[in-house]
C-alpha positions in Angstrom: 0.9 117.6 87.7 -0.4 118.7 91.2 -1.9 117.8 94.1 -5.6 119.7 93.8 -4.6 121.9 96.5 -1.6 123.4 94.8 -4.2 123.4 91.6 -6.6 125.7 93.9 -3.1 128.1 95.2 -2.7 128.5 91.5 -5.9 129.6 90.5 -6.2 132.1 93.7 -2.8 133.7 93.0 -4.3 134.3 89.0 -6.8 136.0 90.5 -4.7 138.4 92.7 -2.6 139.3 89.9 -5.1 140.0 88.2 -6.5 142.1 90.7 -3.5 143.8 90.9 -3.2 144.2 86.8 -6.9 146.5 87.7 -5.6 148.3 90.1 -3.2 150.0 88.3 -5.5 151.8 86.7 -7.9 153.0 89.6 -9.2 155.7 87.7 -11.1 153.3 85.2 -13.6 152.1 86.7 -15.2 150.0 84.3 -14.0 147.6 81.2 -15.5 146.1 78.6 -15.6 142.7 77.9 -12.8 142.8 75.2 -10.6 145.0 77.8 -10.7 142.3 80.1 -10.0 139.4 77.7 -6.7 141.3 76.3 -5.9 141.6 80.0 -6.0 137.9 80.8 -4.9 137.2 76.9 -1.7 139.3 78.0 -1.2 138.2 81.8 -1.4 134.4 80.5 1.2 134.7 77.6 3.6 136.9 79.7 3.4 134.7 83.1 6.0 132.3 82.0 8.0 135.3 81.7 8.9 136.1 84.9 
């Protein structure tokens, strides 16, 4: 399963990516709420992907 630390890695590296995913956009400078759940909806089915 994971040591806690690898557990922590994982969840900082999400958020970088996801980070990234906004900054492809930079002229949009706000999202809605729905915006951003598609955007985590689509970065979690397609991360497997890879």
């Amino acid at each position: 399963m994971g040591t806690e630390a690898e557990r922590q890695d994982t969840r900082k590296a999400m958020a970088f990516d996801l980070f990234d995913i906004l900054d492809e956009r930079p002229e949009q400078t706000t999202y809605t709420v729905e915006e951003i759940k598609k955007i985590i909806r689509v970065y979690v089915k397609t991360a497997d992907q890879k």
